[in-house]
Structure formats: structure tokens, C-alpha cells
C-alpha positions as CSV (number, residue, x, y, z in Angstrom):
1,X,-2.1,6.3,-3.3
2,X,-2.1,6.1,-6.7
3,X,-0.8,3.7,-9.6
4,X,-1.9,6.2,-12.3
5,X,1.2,7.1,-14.4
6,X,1.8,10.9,-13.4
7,X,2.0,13.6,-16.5
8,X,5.3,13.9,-18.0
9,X,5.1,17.4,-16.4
10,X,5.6,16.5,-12.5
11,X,8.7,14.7,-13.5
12,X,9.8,17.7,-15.5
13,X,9.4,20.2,-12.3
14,X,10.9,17.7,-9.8
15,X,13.9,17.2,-12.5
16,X,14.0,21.2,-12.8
17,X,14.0,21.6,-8.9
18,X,17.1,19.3,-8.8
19,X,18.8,21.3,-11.1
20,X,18.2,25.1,-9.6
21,X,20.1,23.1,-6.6
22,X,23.3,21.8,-7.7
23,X,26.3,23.0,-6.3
24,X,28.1,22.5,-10.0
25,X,25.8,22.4,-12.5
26,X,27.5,20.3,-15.4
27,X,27.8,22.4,-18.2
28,X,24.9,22.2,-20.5
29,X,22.9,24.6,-23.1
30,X,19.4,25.1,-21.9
31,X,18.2,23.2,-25.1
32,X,20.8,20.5,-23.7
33,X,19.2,20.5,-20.0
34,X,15.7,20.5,-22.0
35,X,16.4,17.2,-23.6
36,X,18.1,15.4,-20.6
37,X,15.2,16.7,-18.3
38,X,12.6,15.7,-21.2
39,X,14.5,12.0,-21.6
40,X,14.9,11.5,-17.8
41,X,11.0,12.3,-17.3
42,X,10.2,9.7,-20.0
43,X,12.2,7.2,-17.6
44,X,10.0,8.1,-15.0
45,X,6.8,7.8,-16.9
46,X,5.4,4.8,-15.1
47,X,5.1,6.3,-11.7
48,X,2.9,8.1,-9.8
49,X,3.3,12.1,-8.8
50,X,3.7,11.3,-5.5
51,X,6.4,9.1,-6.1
52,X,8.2,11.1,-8.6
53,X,7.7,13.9,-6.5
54,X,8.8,12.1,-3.2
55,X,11.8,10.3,-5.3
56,X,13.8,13.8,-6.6
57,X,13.3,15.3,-3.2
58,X,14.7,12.2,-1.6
59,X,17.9,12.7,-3.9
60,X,17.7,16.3,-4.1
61,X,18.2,16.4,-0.2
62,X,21.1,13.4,0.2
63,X,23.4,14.6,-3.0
64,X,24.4,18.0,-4.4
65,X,25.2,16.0,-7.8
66,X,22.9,15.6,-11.0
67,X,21.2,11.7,-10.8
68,X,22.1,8.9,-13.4
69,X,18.6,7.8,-14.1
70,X,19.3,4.6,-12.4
71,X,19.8,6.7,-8.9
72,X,16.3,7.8,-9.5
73,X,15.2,4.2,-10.0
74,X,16.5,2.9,-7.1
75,X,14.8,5.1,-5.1
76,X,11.5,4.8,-6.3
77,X,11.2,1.2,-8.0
78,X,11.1,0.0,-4.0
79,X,8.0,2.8,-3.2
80,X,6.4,1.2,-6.4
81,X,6.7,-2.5,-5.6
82,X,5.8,-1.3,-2.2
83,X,2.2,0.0,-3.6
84,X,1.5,-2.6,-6.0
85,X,1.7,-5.0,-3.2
86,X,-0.3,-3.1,-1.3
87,X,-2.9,-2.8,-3.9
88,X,-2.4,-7.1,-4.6
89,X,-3.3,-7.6,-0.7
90,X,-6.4,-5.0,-1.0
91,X,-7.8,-6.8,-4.0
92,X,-7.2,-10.4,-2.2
93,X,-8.5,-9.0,1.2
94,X,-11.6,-7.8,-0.7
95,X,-12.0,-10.8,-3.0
96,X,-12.4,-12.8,0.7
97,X,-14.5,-10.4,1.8
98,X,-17.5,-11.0,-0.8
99,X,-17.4,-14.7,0.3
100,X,-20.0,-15.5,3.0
101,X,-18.3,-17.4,5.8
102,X,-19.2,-20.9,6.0
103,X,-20.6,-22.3,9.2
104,X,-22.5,-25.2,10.5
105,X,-25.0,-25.1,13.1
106,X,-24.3,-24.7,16.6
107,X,-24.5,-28.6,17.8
108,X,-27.0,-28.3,21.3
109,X,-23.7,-28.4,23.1
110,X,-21.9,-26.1,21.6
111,X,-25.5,-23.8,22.6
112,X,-26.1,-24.6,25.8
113,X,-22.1,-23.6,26.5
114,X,-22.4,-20.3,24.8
115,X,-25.8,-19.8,26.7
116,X,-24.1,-20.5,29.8
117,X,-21.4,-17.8,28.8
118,X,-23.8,-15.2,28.3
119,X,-26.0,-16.2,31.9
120,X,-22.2,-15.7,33.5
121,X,-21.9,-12.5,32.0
122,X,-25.1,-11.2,32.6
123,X,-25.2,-12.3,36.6
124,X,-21.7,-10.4,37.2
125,X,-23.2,-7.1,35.0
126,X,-26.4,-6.6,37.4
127,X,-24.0,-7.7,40.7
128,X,-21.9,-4.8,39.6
129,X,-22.9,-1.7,41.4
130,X,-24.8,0.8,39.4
131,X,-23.1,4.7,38.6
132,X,-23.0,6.9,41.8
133,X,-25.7,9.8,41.2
């Protein structure tokens, strides 16, 4: 899961697949469709593939119209936030991972109770009966 900006490319193909799928095309020149696809996929340029990708197929499969740019937004501005909070949580998660936990010394009680615990433990282990042969 990437944040990496995907190649203007990937949005161009997923833009292109939408297209080959409408019902009604709206009536464009292929140098017209060229520079809506080409402005559309500069909207796009701050997301991933995956979520470009993941984004036109999610319209492509709910409407048989061509998206405002904003239809595509909505869909994947959420998968975005989404991974960048992800990503936030990782890097705070790991940040609390290089600290060494803090911990005083066992006081004698606090030993001789844990000491007890593990006695307990090992008295029921060896009264349990041992694997049938």
C-alpha cells in the first residue's frame, strides 16, 4: 500500500476503460476525449495506482455515465485519508517501539509472588499425566 503518486498513465487506462463502457458515450472527437482523459488524470495525480485503479472500477461498475471529476474524488479521497492514517499510526506505533520500556525492580514481594506463580504452575505440569505411548 503505497502513497507514491501513480504515473499519469494508470489514470489514463482506468479513464479509457470507463469510456469503452458507456452505454452513450457523449459525443466527443478523439482529440476531445484525449484532452478530458489527459485533464481528468492530472486530477488524479496524487494517488496511488491501486487507488486510481480501484476508484474507476468502483464507478465504472455502479454507473453507465461518464464521472464529473468530483465523482472520482469522492470515491477515492476516503481510500487516501484511509492510508495516510494508516501510515500516521505505523510511524507512531514504530516511534513507541524504539523506546525501551521503563521498569523498576521487582520489590522482594512482588518476587516472591511471581515465584510462587511459577512453583503453582510447575506442580500442576508434572501432576498432569504424561502422553499415552
Amino acid at each position: 500500500m503505497s502513497l507514491t503518486p501513480a504515473d499519469p498513465m494508470v489514470a489514463m487506462r482506468a479513464l479509457t476503460r470507463i469510456k469503452v463502457h458507456l452505454n452513450k458515450p457523449p459525443q466527443k472527437s478523439e482529440a476531445e476525449w484525449l484532452a478530458v482523459i489527459r485533464d481528468y488524470a492530472d486530477d488524479l495525480a496524487e494517488f496511488p495506482e491501486d487507488i486510481i485503479t480501484e476508484g474507476c472500477e468502483r464507478h465504472r461498475k455502479s454507473s453507465p455515465w461518464w464521472p464529473h471529476v468530483s465523482d472520482l474524488l469522492a470515491i477515492m479521497e476516503p481510500m487516501l485519508s484511509e492510508r495516510r492514517r494508516m501510515l500516521a499510526r505505523a510511524e507512531k506505533l514504530a516511534a513507541g517501539c524504539d523506546e525501551k520500556p521503563r521498569r523498576s525492580a521487582a520489590s522482594p514481594e512482588e518476587r516472591s509472588r511471581i515465584s510462587a506463580g511459577f512453583k503453582s504452575a510447575i506442580e500442576v505440569l508434572r501432576s498432569m499425566p504424561g502422553p499415552v505411548a
